[in-house]
C-alpha positions as CSV (number, residue, x, y, z in Angstrom):
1,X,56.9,97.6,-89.9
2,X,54.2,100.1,-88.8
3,X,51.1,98.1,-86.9
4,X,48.3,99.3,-89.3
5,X,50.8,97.4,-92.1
6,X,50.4,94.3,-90.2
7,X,46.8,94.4,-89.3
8,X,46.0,94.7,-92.5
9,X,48.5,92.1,-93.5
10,X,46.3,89.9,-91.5
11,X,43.4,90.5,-93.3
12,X,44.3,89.5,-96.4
13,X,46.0,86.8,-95.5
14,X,43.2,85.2,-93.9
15,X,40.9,85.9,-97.1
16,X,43.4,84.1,-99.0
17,X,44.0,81.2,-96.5
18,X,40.2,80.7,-96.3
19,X,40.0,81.7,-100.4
20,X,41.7,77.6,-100.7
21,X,39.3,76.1,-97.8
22,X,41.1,76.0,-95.1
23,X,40.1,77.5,-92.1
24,X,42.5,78.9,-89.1
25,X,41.8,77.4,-85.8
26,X,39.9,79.4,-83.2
27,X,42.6,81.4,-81.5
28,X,43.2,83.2,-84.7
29,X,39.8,85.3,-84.4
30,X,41.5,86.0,-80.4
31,X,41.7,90.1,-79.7
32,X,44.9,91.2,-77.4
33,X,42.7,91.8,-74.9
34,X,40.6,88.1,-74.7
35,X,43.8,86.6,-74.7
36,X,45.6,88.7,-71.8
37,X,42.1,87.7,-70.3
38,X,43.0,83.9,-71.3
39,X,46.5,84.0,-70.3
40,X,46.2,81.1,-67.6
41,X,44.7,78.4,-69.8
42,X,46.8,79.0,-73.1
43,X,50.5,77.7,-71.9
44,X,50.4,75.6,-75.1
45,X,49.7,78.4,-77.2
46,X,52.0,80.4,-75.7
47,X,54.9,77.9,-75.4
48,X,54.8,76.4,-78.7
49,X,54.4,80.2,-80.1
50,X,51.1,79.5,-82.1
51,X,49.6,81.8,-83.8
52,X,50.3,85.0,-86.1
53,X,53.8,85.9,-87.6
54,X,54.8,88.5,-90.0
55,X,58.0,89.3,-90.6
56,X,60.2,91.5,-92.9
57,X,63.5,90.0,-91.3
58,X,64.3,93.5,-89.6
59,X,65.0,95.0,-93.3
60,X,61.8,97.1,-93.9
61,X,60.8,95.9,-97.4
62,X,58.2,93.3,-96.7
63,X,57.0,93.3,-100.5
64,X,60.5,92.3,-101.3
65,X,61.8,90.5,-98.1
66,X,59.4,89.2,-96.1
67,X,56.9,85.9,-95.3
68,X,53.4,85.5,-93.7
69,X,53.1,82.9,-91.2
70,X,50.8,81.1,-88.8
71,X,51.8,78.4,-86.8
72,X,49.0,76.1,-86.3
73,X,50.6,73.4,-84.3
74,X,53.8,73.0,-82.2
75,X,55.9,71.3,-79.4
76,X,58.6,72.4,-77.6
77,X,62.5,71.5,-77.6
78,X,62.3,69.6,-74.4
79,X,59.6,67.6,-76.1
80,X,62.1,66.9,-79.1
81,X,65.1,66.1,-76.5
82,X,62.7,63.5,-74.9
83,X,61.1,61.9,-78.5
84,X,57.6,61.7,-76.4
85,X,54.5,64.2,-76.7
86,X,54.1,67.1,-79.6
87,X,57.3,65.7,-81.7
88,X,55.9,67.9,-84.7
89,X,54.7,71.6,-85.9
90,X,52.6,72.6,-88.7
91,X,52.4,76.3,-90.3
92,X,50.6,77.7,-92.7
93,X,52.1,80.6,-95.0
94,X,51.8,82.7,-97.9
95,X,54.7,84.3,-100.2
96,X,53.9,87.0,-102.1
97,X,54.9,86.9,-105.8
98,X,59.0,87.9,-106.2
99,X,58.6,88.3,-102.5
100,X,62.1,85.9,-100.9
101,X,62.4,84.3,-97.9
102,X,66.2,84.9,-97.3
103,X,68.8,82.1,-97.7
104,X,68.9,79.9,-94.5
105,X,69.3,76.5,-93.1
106,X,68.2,74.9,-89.6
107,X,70.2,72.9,-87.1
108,X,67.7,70.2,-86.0
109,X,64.8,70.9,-87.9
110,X,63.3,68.9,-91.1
111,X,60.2,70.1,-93.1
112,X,58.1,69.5,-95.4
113,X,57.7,72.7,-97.9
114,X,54.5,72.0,-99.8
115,X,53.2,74.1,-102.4
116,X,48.9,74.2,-101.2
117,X,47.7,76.2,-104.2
118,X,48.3,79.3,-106.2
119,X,51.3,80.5,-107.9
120,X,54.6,78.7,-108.5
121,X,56.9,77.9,-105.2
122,X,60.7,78.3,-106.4
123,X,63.4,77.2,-103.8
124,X,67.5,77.8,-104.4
125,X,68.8,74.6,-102.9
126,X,72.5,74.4,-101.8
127,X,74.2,71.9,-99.1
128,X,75.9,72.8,-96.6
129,X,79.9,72.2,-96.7
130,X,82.0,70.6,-93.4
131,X,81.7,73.9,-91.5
132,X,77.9,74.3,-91.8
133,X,78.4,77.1,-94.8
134,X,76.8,76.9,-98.1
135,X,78.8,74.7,-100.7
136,X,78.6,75.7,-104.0
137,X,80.6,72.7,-105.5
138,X,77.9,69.7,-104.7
139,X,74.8,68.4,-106.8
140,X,71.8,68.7,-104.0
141,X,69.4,65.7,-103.7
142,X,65.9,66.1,-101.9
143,X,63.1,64.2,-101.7
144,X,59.9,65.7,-103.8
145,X,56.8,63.3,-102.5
146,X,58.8,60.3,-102.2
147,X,61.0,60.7,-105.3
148,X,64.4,61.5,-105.1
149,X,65.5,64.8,-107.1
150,X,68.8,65.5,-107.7
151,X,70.1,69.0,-109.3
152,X,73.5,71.4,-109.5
153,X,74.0,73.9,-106.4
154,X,71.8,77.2,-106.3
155,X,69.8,75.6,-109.3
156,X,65.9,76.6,-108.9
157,X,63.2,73.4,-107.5
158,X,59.9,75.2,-108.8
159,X,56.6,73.3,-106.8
160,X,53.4,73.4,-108.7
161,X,50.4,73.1,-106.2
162,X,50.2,70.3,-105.0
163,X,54.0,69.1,-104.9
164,X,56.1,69.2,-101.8
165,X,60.1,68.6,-101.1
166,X,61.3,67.4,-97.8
167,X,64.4,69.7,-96.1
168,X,66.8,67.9,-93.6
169,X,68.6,69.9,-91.4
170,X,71.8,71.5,-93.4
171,X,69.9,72.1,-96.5
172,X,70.6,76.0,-97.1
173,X,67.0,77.2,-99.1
174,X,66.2,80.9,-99.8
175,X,62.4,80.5,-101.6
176,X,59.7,82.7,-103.2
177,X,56.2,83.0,-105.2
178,X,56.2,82.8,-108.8
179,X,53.2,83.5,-111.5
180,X,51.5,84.9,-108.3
181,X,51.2,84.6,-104.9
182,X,51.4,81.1,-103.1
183,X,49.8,79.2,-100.1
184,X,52.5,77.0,-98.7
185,X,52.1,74.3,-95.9
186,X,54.9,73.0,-93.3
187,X,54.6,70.3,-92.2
188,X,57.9,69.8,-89.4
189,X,59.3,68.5,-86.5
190,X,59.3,70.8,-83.2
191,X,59.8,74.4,-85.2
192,X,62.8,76.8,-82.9
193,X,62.5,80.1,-84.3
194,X,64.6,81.3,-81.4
195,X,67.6,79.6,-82.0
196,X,67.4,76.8,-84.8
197,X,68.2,79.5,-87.9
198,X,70.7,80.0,-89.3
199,X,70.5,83.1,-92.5
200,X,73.8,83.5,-94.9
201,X,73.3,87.5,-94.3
202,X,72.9,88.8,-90.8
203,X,69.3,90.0,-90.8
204,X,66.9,89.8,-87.7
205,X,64.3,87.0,-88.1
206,X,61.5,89.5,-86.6
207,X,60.3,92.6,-87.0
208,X,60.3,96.2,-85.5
209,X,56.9,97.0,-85.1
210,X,56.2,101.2,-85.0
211,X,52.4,101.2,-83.4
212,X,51.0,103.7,-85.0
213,X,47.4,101.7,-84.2
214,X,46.5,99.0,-81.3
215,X,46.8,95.4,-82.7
216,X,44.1,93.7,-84.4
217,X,45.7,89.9,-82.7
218,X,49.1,89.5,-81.2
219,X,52.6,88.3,-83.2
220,X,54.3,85.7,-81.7
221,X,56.9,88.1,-80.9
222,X,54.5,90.2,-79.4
223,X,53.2,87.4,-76.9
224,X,56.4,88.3,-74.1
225,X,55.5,91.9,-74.0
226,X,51.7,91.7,-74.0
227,X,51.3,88.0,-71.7
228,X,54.0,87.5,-69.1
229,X,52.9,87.3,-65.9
Protein backbone atom coordinates (compact mmCIF):
# COMPACT_ATOMS: atom_id res chain seq x y z
CA UNK A 1 0.00 0.00 0.00
CA UNK A 2 1.47 3.43 -1.01
CA UNK A 3 1.59 5.91 2.29
CA UNK A 4 -0.64 8.73 0.84
CA UNK A 5 -3.38 5.52 0.50
CA UNK A 6 -3.03 5.08 4.13
CA UNK A 7 -2.98 8.62 5.35
CA UNK A 8 -5.90 9.16 3.78
CA UNK A 9 -7.34 5.98 4.91
CA UNK A 10 -6.96 7.50 8.23
CA UNK A 11 -8.92 10.36 7.52
CA UNK A 12 -11.89 8.92 6.76
CA UNK A 13 -11.84 6.55 9.07
CA UNK A 14 -11.75 8.83 11.82
CA UNK A 15 -14.71 10.98 10.26
CA UNK A 16 -16.63 7.90 10.39
CA UNK A 17 -15.58 6.64 13.83
CA UNK A 18 -16.36 10.11 15.24
CA UNK A 19 -19.61 10.25 12.58
CA UNK A 20 -21.27 7.44 15.44
CA UNK A 21 -19.94 9.47 18.69
CA UNK A 22 -17.12 7.90 19.59
CA UNK A 23 -14.06 9.59 19.97
CA UNK A 24 -10.35 7.98 19.64
CA UNK A 25 -8.23 8.43 22.59
CA UNK A 26 -5.48 11.12 22.54
CA UNK A 27 -2.59 9.31 21.02
CA UNK A 28 -4.49 9.04 17.86
CA UNK A 29 -4.04 12.87 16.99
CA UNK A 30 0.09 11.78 17.87
CA UNK A 31 2.48 12.95 14.66
CA UNK A 32 5.69 10.43 14.13
CA UNK A 33 7.68 12.94 15.28
CA UNK A 34 5.84 13.77 18.95
CA UNK A 35 5.88 10.26 19.51
CA UNK A 36 9.72 9.47 18.70
CA UNK A 37 9.88 12.58 21.05
CA UNK A 38 7.55 10.51 23.65
CA UNK A 39 9.20 7.31 23.15
CA UNK A 40 10.25 6.95 26.98
CA UNK A 41 6.85 7.37 28.55
CA UNK A 42 4.68 5.25 26.02
CA UNK A 43 5.94 1.49 26.88
CA UNK A 44 2.22 0.65 27.18
CA UNK A 45 1.42 1.99 23.96
CA UNK A 46 4.08 0.53 22.39
CA UNK A 47 3.89 -2.94 24.03
CA UNK A 48 0.40 -3.56 23.74
CA UNK A 49 0.64 -2.14 19.96
CA UNK A 50 -2.13 0.60 20.40
CA UNK A 51 -2.95 2.54 18.01
CA UNK A 52 -3.48 2.72 14.03
CA UNK A 53 -3.66 -0.50 11.68
CA UNK A 54 -4.40 -0.84 8.20
CA UNK A 55 -3.93 -3.67 6.43
CA UNK A 56 -4.55 -5.25 3.00
CA UNK A 57 -3.10 -8.73 4.26
CA UNK A 58 0.06 -8.25 1.86
CA UNK A 59 -2.34 -8.76 -1.30
CA UNK A 60 -2.68 -5.15 -2.64
CA UNK A 61 -6.52 -4.81 -3.06
CA UNK A 62 -7.51 -3.16 0.09
CA UNK A 63 -11.18 -2.27 -1.40
CA UNK A 64 -11.51 -5.96 -1.66
CA UNK A 65 -9.17 -7.52 0.98
CA UNK A 66 -8.48 -5.47 3.60
CA UNK A 67 -9.74 -4.01 7.41
CA UNK A 68 -9.28 -0.70 9.27
CA UNK A 69 -8.18 -0.98 12.74
CA UNK A 70 -7.37 0.87 15.93
CA UNK A 71 -6.55 -0.81 18.95
CA UNK A 72 -7.71 1.24 21.76
CA UNK A 73 -6.72 -0.93 24.65
CA UNK A 74 -4.38 -3.93 25.23
CA UNK A 75 -2.20 -6.23 27.56
CA UNK A 76 0.45 -8.28 26.78
CA UNK A 77 0.85 -12.28 26.64
CA UNK A 78 2.85 -12.47 29.79
CA UNK A 79 -0.10 -10.63 31.36
CA UNK A 80 -2.52 -13.46 29.93
CA UNK A 81 0.09 -16.28 31.12
CA UNK A 82 -0.15 -14.71 34.65
CA UNK A 83 -4.29 -13.93 34.76
CA UNK A 84 -3.25 -10.60 36.74
CA UNK A 85 -3.19 -6.84 35.12
CA UNK A 86 -4.59 -5.89 31.42
CA UNK A 87 -6.31 -9.49 30.83
CA UNK A 88 -8.32 -7.76 27.92
CA UNK A 89 -8.04 -5.61 24.53
CA UNK A 90 -10.48 -3.51 22.82
CA UNK A 91 -10.38 -2.33 18.96
CA UNK A 92 -12.34 -0.35 17.04
CA UNK A 93 -12.76 -1.10 13.19
CA UNK A 94 -14.49 -0.40 10.05
CA UNK A 95 -15.21 -2.88 7.00
CA UNK A 96 -15.89 -1.38 3.99
CA UNK A 97 -18.92 -2.71 2.06
CA UNK A 98 -17.99 -6.33 0.07
CA UNK A 99 -14.66 -5.50 1.57
CA UNK A 100 -13.51 -9.40 3.55
CA UNK A 101 -11.51 -9.91 6.23
CA UNK A 102 -9.90 -13.31 5.11
CA UNK A 103 -10.93 -16.65 6.72
CA UNK A 104 -9.03 -17.23 10.12
CA UNK A 105 -9.24 -18.47 13.56
CA UNK A 106 -7.02 -17.68 16.76
CA UNK A 107 -5.23 -19.98 19.23
CA UNK A 108 -5.88 -18.32 22.58
CA UNK A 109 -7.96 -15.52 21.75
CA UNK A 110 -11.93 -14.94 22.36
CA UNK A 111 -13.87 -11.84 21.13
CA UNK A 112 -16.51 -10.22 21.02
CA UNK A 113 -17.53 -9.06 17.25
CA UNK A 114 -20.15 -6.40 17.66
CA UNK A 115 -21.80 -4.69 14.99
CA UNK A 116 -21.66 -0.55 16.44
CA UNK A 117 -23.74 1.01 13.64
CA UNK A 118 -23.96 1.23 9.92
CA UNK A 119 -24.30 -1.45 7.37
CA UNK A 120 -24.88 -5.17 7.88
CA UNK A 121 -21.90 -7.34 9.55
CA UNK A 122 -21.89 -10.86 7.75
CA UNK A 123 -19.51 -13.57 9.32
CA UNK A 124 -18.91 -17.34 7.51
CA UNK A 125 -18.67 -19.41 10.68
CA UNK A 126 -17.02 -22.87 10.52
CA UNK A 127 -15.35 -25.02 13.53
CA UNK A 128 -12.36 -26.19 13.50
CA UNK A 129 -11.92 -30.18 13.02
CA UNK A 130 -9.28 -32.34 15.45
CA UNK A 131 -6.28 -30.91 13.61
CA UNK A 132 -7.11 -27.27 14.03
CA UNK A 133 -8.44 -27.07 10.06
CA UNK A 134 -11.75 -25.93 9.09
CA UNK A 135 -14.61 -28.66 9.27
CA UNK A 136 -17.07 -28.41 6.92
CA UNK A 137 -19.27 -31.38 8.33
CA UNK A 138 -20.39 -29.71 11.83
CA UNK A 139 -23.47 -27.31 12.76
CA UNK A 140 -21.54 -24.14 14.46
CA UNK A 141 -23.09 -22.75 17.71
CA UNK A 142 -22.03 -19.21 19.05
CA UNK A 143 -23.31 -17.08 21.44
CA UNK A 144 -25.16 -13.76 19.87
CA UNK A 145 -25.75 -11.44 23.25
CA UNK A 146 -26.30 -14.19 25.47
CA UNK A 147 -28.41 -16.51 23.23
CA UNK A 148 -27.19 -19.49 21.83
CA UNK A 149 -27.28 -19.58 17.82
CA UNK A 150 -26.78 -22.59 16.21
CA UNK A 151 -26.39 -22.88 12.10
CA UNK A 152 -24.89 -25.40 9.14
CA UNK A 153 -20.98 -24.86 8.37
CA UNK A 154 -19.92 -21.74 6.21
CA UNK A 155 -23.74 -20.60 6.59
CA UNK A 156 -23.77 -16.53 6.86
CA UNK A 157 -24.43 -14.87 10.81
CA UNK A 158 -25.51 -11.31 9.52
CA UNK A 159 -25.28 -8.58 12.77
CA UNK A 160 -27.64 -5.64 12.57
CA UNK A 161 -26.18 -2.66 14.71
CA UNK A 162 -26.36 -3.23 17.65
CA UNK A 163 -25.98 -7.19 17.82
CA UNK A 164 -22.71 -8.94 18.70
CA UNK A 165 -21.50 -12.85 18.69
CA UNK A 166 -18.87 -14.06 20.91
CA UNK A 167 -15.72 -16.16 19.06
CA UNK A 168 -13.78 -18.82 21.18
CA UNK A 169 -10.63 -19.75 20.09
CA UNK A 170 -11.04 -22.43 17.10
CA UNK A 171 -13.92 -20.74 15.57
CA UNK A 172 -12.67 -20.17 11.75
CA UNK A 173 -14.63 -16.63 10.59
CA UNK A 174 -13.85 -14.78 7.39
CA UNK A 175 -16.42 -11.39 7.75
CA UNK A 176 -17.42 -8.33 5.73
CA UNK A 177 -19.87 -5.11 5.40
CA UNK A 178 -23.06 -5.48 3.84
CA UNK A 179 -25.79 -2.59 2.67
CA UNK A 180 -22.80 -0.29 3.40
CA UNK A 181 -19.98 0.16 5.30
CA UNK A 182 -19.84 -0.91 9.11
CA UNK A 183 -18.36 0.22 12.49
CA UNK A 184 -17.44 -2.92 14.42
CA UNK A 185 -16.23 -3.07 18.11
CA UNK A 186 -13.93 -5.92 19.82
CA UNK A 187 -14.14 -6.36 22.67
CA UNK A 188 -11.24 -9.46 23.64
CA UNK A 189 -8.92 -10.94 25.80
CA UNK A 190 -5.03 -9.94 25.33
CA UNK A 191 -5.12 -9.47 21.30
CA UNK A 192 -1.48 -11.37 19.54
CA UNK A 193 -1.32 -10.22 16.19
CA UNK A 194 2.11 -11.58 16.05
CA UNK A 195 1.49 -15.02 16.51
CA UNK A 196 -2.22 -15.90 17.64
CA UNK A 197 -3.51 -16.06 13.67
CA UNK A 198 -4.01 -18.46 12.01
CA UNK A 199 -5.54 -17.60 7.89
CA UNK A 200 -6.85 -20.76 5.70
CA UNK A 201 -4.63 -19.08 2.69
CA UNK A 202 -1.18 -17.99 3.31
CA UNK A 203 -1.38 -14.14 3.14
CA UNK A 204 0.73 -11.68 5.25
CA UNK A 205 -1.33 -10.13 8.13
CA UNK A 206 0.46 -6.59 7.32
CA UNK A 207 1.11 -4.59 4.81
CA UNK A 208 4.00 -3.33 2.37
CA UNK A 209 3.97 0.15 2.75
CA UNK A 210 5.68 2.15 -0.65
CA UNK A 211 6.33 5.85 0.99
CA UNK A 212 5.58 7.89 -1.58
CA UNK A 213 4.69 10.74 1.41
CA UNK A 214 5.91 11.01 5.23
CA UNK A 215 3.20 9.50 7.57
CA UNK A 216 0.36 11.37 8.87
CA UNK A 217 0.64 8.84 12.49
CA UNK A 218 2.53 5.62 12.77
CA UNK A 219 0.95 1.73 12.05
CA UNK A 220 1.60 -0.50 14.58
CA UNK A 221 3.83 -2.14 12.26
CA UNK A 222 5.55 0.86 11.71
CA UNK A 223 6.25 1.40 15.60
CA UNK A 224 9.80 -1.08 15.40
CA UNK A 225 11.27 0.84 12.58
CA UNK A 226 10.29 4.45 13.67
CA UNK A 227 10.68 3.90 17.96
CA UNK A 228 13.31 1.38 19.04
CA UNK A 229 15.82 2.59 20.87
Amino acid sequence: MKRSEINRIMADARSFIESFGFRLPPMASWTPAEMQERASEIDVILKGRLGWDITDYGQGKFDELGLFLFTVRNGTPEDMKSGTGKTYAEKIMISRDRQVSPMHRHITKTEDIINRGGGVLALELFNSDEKGDIDTQTDVTVETDGVYRTQPAGAILKLYPGESVTLVPGNWHAFWGEEGDVLIGEVSTVNDDLTDNIFKDPIGRFSTIEEDVPPTHLLVSDYDEWLSP
